[in-house]
C-alpha beads as a LAMMPS data file, in Angstrom:
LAMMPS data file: protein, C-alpha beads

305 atoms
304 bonds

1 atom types
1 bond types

-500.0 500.0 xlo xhi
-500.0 500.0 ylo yhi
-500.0 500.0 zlo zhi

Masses

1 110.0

Atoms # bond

1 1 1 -22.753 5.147 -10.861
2 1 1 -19.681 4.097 -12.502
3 1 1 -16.593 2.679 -10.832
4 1 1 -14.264 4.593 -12.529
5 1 1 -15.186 7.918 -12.669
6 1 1 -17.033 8.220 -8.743
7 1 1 -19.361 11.577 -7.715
8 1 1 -18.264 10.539 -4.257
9 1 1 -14.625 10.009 -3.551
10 1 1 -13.349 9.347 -0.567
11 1 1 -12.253 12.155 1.274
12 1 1 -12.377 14.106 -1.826
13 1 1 -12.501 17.898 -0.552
14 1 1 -9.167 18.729 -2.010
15 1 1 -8.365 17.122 -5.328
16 1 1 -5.290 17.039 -6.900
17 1 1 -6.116 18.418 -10.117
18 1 1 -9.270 19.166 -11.186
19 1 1 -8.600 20.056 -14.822
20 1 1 -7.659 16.122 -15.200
21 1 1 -10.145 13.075 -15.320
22 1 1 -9.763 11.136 -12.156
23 1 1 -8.071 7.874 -12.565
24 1 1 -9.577 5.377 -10.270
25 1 1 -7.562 1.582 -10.457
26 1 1 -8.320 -1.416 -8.921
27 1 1 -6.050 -1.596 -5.580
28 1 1 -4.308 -4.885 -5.262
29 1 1 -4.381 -6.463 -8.492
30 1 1 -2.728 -4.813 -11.069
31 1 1 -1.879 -6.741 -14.063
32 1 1 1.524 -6.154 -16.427
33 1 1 3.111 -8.206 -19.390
34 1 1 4.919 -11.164 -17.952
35 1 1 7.927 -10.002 -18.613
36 1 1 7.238 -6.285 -17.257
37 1 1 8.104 -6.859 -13.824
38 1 1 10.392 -8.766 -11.663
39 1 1 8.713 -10.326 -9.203
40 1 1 10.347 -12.003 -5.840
41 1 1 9.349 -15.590 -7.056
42 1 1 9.307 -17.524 -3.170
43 1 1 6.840 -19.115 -1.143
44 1 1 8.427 -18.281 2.321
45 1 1 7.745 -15.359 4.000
46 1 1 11.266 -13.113 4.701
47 1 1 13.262 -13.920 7.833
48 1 1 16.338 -12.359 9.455
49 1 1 18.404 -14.063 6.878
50 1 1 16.542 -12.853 3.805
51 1 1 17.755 -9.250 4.375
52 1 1 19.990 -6.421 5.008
53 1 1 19.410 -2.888 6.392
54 1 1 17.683 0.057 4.394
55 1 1 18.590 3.240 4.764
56 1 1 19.782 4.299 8.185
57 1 1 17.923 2.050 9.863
58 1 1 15.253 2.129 12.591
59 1 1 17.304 3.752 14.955
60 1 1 17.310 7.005 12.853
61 1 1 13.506 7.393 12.333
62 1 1 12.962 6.227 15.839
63 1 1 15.013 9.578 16.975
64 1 1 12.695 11.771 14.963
65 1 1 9.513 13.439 15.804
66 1 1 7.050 13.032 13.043
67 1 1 4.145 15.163 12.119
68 1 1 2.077 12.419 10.596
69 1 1 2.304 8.535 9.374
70 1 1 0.870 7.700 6.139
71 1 1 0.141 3.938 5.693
72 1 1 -0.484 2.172 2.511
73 1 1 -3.477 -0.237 2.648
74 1 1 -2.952 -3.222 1.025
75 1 1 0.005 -5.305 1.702
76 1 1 0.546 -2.799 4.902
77 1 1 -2.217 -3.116 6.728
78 1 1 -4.178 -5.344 5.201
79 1 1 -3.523 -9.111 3.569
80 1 1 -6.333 -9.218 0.394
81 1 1 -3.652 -11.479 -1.655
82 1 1 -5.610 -14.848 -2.291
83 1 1 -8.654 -12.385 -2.905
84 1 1 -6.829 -10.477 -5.749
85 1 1 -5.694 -13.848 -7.405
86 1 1 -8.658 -14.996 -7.515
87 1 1 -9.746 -11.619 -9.210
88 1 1 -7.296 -11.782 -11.398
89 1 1 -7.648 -15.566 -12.643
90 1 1 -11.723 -15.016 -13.071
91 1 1 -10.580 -11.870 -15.249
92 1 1 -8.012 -13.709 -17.411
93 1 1 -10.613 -16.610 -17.653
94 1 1 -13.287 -14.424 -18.840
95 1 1 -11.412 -13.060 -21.651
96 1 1 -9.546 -15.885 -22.925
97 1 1 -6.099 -14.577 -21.541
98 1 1 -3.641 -17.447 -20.248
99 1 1 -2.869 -16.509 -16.173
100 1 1 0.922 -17.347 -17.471
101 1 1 0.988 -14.656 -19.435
102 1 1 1.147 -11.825 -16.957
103 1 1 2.118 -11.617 -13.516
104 1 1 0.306 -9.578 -10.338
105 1 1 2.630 -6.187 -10.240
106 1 1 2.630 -4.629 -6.763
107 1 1 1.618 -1.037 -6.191
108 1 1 1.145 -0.255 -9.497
109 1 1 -2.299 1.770 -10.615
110 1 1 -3.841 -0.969 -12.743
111 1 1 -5.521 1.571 -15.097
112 1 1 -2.267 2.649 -15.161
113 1 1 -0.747 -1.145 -16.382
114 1 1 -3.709 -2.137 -18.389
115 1 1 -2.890 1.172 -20.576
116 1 1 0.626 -0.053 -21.269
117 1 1 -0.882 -4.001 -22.892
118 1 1 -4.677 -3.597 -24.076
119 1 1 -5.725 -1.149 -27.090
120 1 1 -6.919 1.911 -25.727
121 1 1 -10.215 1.638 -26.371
122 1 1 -10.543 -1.804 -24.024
123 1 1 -8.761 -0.463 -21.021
124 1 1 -12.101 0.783 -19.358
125 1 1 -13.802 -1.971 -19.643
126 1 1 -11.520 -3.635 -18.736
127 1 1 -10.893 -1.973 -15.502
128 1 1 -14.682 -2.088 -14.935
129 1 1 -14.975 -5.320 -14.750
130 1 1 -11.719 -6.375 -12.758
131 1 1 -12.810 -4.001 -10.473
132 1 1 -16.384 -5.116 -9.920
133 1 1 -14.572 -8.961 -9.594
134 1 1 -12.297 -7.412 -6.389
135 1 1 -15.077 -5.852 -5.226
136 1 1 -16.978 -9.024 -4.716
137 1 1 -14.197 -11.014 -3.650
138 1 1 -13.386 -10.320 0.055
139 1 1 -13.495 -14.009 1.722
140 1 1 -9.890 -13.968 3.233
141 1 1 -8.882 -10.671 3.688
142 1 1 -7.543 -10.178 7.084
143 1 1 -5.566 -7.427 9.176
144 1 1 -1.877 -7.659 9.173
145 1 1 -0.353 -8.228 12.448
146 1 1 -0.095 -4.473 14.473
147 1 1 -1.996 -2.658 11.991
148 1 1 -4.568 -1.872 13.994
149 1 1 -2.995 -1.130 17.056
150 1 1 -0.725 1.478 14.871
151 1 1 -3.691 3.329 14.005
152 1 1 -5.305 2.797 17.198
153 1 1 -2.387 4.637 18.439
154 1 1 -2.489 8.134 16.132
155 1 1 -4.632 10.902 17.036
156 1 1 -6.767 11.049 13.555
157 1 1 -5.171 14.648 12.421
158 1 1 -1.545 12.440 12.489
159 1 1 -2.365 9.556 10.117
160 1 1 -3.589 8.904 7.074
161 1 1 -4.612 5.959 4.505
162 1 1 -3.242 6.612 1.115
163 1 1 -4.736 3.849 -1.472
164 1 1 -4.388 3.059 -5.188
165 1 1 -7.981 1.674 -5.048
166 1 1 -11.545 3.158 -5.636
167 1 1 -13.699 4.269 -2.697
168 1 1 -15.957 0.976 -3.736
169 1 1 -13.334 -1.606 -3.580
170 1 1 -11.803 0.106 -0.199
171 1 1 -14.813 0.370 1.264
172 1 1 -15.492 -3.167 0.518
173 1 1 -11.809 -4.467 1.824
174 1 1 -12.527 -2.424 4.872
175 1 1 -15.991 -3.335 6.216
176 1 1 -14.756 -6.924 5.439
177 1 1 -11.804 -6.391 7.840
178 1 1 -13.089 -4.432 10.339
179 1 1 -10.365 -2.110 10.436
180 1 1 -11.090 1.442 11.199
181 1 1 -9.591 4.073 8.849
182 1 1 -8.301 7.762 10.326
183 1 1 -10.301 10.197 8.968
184 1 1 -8.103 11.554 6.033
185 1 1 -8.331 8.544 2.868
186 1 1 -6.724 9.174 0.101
187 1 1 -8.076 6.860 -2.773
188 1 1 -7.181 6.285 -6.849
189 1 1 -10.454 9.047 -7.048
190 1 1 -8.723 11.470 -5.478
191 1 1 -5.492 11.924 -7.728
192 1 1 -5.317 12.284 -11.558
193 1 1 -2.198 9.936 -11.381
194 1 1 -1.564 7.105 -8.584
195 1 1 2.093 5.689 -7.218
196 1 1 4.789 5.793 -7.823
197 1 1 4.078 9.325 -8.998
198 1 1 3.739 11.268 -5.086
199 1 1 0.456 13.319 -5.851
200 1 1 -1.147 10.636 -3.371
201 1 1 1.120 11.213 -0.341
202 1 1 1.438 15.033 -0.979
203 1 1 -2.274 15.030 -1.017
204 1 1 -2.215 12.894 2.324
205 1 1 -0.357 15.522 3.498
206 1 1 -1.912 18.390 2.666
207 1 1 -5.331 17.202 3.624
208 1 1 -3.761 16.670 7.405
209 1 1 -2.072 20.165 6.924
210 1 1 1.850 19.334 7.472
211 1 1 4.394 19.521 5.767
212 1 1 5.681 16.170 3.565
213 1 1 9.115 16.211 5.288
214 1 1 7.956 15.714 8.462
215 1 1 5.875 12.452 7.633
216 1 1 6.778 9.305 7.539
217 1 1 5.178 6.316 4.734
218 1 1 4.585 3.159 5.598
219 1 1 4.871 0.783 2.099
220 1 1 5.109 -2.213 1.542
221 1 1 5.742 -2.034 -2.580
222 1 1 8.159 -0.467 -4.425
223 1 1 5.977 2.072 -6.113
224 1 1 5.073 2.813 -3.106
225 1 1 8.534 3.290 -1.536
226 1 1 9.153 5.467 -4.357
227 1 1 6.599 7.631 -4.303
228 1 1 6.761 8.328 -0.217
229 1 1 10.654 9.619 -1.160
230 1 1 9.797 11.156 -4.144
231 1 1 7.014 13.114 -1.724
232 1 1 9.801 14.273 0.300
233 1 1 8.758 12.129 3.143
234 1 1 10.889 9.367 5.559
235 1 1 10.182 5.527 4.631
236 1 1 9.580 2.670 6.400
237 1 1 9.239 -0.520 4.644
238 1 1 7.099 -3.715 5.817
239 1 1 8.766 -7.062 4.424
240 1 1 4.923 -8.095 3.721
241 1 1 5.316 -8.792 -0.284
242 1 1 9.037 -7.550 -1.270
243 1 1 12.499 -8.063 0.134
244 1 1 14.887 -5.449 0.828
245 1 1 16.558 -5.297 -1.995
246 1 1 13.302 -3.922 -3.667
247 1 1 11.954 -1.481 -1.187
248 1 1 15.147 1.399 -0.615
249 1 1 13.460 3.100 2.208
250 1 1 15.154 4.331 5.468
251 1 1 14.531 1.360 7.222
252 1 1 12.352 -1.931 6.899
253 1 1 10.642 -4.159 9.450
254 1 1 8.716 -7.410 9.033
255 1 1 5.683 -6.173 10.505
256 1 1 3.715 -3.367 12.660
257 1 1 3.774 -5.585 15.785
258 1 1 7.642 -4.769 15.443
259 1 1 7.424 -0.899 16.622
260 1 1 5.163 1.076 18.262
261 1 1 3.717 4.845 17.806
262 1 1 3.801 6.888 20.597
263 1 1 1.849 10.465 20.130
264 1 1 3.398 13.305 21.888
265 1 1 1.452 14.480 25.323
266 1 1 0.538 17.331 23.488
267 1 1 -0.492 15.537 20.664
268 1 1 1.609 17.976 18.268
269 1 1 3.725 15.114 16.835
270 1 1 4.645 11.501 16.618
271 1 1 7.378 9.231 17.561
272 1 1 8.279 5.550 16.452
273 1 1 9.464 3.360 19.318
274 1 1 11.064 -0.153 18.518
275 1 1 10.146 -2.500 20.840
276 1 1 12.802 -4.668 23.677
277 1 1 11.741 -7.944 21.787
278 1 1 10.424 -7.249 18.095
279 1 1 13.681 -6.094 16.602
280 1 1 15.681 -8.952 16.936
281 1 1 18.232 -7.768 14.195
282 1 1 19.496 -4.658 15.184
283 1 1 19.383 -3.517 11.711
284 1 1 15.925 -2.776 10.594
285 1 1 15.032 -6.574 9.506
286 1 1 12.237 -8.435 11.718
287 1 1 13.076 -11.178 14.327
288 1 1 14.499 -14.214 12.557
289 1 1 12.119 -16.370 14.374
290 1 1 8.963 -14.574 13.631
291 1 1 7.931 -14.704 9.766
292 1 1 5.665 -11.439 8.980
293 1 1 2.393 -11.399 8.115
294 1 1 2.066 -11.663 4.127
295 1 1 3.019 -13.259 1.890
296 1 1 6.013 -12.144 -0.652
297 1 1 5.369 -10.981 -3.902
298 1 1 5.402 -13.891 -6.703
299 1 1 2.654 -15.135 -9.085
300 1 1 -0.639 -14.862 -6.944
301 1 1 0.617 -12.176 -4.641
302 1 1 -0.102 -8.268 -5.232
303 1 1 -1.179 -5.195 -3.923
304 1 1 -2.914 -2.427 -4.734
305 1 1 -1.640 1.287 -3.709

Bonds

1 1 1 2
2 1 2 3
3 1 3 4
4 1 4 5
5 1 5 6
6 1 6 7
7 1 7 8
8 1 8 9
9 1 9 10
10 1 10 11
11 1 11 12
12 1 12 13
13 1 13 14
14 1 14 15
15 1 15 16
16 1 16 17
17 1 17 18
18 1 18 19
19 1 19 20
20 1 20 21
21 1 21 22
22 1 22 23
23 1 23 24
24 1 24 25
25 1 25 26
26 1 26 27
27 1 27 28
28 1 28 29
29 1 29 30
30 1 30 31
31 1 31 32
32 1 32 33
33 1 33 34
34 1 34 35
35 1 35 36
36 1 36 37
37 1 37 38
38 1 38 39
39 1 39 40
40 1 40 41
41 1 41 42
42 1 42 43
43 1 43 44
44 1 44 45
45 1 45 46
46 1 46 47
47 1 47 48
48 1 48 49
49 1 49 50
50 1 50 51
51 1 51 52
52 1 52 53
53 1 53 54
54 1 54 55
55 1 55 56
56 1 56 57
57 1 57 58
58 1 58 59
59 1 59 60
60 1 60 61
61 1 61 62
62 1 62 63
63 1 63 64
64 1 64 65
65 1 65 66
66 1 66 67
67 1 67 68
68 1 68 69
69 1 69 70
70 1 70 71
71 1 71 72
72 1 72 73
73 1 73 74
74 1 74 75
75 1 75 76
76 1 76 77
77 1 77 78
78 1 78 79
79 1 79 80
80 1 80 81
81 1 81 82
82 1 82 83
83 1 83 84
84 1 84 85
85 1 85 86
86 1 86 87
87 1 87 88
88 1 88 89
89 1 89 90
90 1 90 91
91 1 91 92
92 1 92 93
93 1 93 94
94 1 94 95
95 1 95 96
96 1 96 97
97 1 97 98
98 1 98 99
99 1 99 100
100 1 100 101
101 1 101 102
102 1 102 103
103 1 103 104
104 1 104 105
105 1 105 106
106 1 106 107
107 1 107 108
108 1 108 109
109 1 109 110
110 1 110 111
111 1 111 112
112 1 112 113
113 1 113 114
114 1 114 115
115 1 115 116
116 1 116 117
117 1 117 118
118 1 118 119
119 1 119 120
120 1 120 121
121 1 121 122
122 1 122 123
123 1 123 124
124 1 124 125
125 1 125 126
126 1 126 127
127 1 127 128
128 1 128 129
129 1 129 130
130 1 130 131
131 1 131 132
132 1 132 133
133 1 133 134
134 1 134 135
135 1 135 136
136 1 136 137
137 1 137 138
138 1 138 139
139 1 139 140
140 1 140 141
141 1 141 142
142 1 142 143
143 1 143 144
144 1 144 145
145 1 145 146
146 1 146 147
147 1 147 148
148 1 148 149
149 1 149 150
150 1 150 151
151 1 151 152
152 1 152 153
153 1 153 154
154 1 154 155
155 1 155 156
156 1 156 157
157 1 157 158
158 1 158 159
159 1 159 160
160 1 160 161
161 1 161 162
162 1 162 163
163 1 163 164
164 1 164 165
165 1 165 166
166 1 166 167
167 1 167 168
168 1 168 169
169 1 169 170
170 1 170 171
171 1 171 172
172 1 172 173
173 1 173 174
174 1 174 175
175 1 175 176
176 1 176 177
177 1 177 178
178 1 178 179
179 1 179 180
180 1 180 181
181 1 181 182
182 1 182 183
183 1 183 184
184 1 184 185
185 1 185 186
186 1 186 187
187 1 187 188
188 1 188 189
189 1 189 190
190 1 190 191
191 1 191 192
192 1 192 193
193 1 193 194
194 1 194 195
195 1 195 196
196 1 196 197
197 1 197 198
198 1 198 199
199 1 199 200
200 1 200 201
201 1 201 202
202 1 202 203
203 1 203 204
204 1 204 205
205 1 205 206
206 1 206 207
207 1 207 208
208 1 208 209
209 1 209 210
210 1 210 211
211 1 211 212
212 1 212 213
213 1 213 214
214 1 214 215
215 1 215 216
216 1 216 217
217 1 217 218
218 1 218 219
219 1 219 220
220 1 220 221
221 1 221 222
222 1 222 223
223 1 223 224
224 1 224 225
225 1 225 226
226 1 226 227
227 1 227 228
228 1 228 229
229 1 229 230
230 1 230 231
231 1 231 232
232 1 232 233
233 1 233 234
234 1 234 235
235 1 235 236
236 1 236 237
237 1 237 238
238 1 238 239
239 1 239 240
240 1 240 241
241 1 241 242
242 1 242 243
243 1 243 244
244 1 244 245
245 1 245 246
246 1 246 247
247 1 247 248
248 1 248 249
249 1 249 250
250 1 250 251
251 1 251 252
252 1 252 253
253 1 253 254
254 1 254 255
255 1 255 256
256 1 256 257
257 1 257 258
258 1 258 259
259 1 259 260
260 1 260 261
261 1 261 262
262 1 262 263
263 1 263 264
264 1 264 265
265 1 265 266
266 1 266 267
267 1 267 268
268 1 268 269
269 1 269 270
270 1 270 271
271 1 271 272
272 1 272 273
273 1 273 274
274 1 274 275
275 1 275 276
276 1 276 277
277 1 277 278
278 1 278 279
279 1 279 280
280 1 280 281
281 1 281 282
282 1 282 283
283 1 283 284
284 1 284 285
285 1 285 286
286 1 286 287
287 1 287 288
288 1 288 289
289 1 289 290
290 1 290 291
291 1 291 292
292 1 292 293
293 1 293 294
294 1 294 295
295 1 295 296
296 1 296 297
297 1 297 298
298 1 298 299
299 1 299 300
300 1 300 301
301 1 301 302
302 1 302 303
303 1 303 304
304 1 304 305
């Protein structure tokens, strides 16, 4: 069965359009010209100086009820960067293409990138293969820190996984983790065009049967970011791969392990609570003294939603 074009999505009871071929992408690595993107070039991970508040702030989505949380995968709740490097170098390797000459863009559909630098007619092969390299490369992938105890936390009709990757390559990054997804996963297969566009998150929502307003998206990319606001959904940002600057959502933390998600007795609705000692900053920005999990965005870092 090809990659690309899967009888079996995940999840895949309500797609978004049916009339349209389904464009499955690679999660994490997506590939762009070199001088297509703007990466944070850095090899330290942000810290209560690197940053500024987004958005109101914690304290505003913390006073909210939500009806559901929608988490990216990679980069949010999962760290697969060495493993899409790796991907990434074999690719370039295998088809004579200098690593210098494009950089690992975050969030990005990579069918969606590869369209925009190879002819046409090499973009699906292309995708095939890079795809069947990240499927095969999972040595390193771990949990970030409080991912699993977020979705722990939600009943499964209030969360949701919303993906850029293929059912094969999640699957893979999943059983390799251990982490156990909600029951609503919204993959590339599912959507005839992936972030920043927000058929992924309005799908997400729909699937869980609330309304987009009342959710909130947990990103870690910019596409990502942009696609949860564009959805008509509240943002919170995790300072995994990008710094502020990049990610204008309502408010940004350094990890999971920095709030908590309480579920309402009756189990109608969702609340953030920011823990006594994880917010050290007042302002949305993680504890000065406690780096987050990933690493930021640069050559050899990416993601995949």
């Amino acid at each position: 069965m090809s990659t690309t074009e899967s009888a079996h999505p995940v999840d895949a009871t309500h797609p978004v359009d049916a009339a349209h071929p389904v464009d499955a992408i690679a999660p994490v690595g997506v590939v762009a010209p070199a001088d297509a993107v703007d990466p944070v070039e850095t090899g330290h991970a942000p810290t209560g100086a690197d940053h500024a508040a987004a958005g109101p702030g914690l304290a505003a989505l913390s006073a909210r009820r939500f009806a559901a949380v929608l988490f990216d995968l990679d980069g949010t709740l999962i760290d697969s960067t060495d493993a899409v490097e790796r991907s990434w170098q074999r690719w370039a390797a295998e088809r004579g293409i200098a690593r210098s000459s494009f950089t690992i863009s975050h969030g990005v559909p990579a069918r969606q990138v590869l369209a925009r630098f190879l002819p046409p007619d090499e973009v699906a092969a292309a995708f095939t293969r890079i795809e069947e390299i990240e499927v095969a490369q999972v040595d390193g992938i771990v949990v970030l820190p409080g991912a699993a105890q977020a979705l722990a936390a939600l009943p499964s009709g209030r969360a949701a996984i919303v993906t850029s990757g293929t059912p094969p390559l999640v699957r893979a990054r999943l059983a390799a983790t251990g982490l156990r997804p909600p029951p609503v996963l919204v993959t590339a297969d599912d959507v005839a065009v992936g972030k920043p566009d927000p058929a992924p998150y309005l799908l997400a929502a729909r699937r869980l049967g609330v309304d987009p307003g009342d959710c909130l998206v947990v990103e870690d990319a910019p596409a990502g970011v942009a696609a949860g606001r564009a959805a008509g959904c509240a943002t919170l940002a995790v300072l995994t791969t990008h710094l502020p600057a990049e990610l204008p959502a309502d408010a940004a933390i350094g990890s999971l392990d920095r709030i908590r998600f309480v579920a309402d007795p009756d189990g109608d609705g969702v609340r953030l609570v920011v823990d006594g000692e994880g917010n050290g900053s007042g302002d949305g920005g993680p504890d000065p003294a406690r780096p987050s999990g990933a690493r930021l965005a640069g050559p050899g870092a990416g993601d995949a939603r």
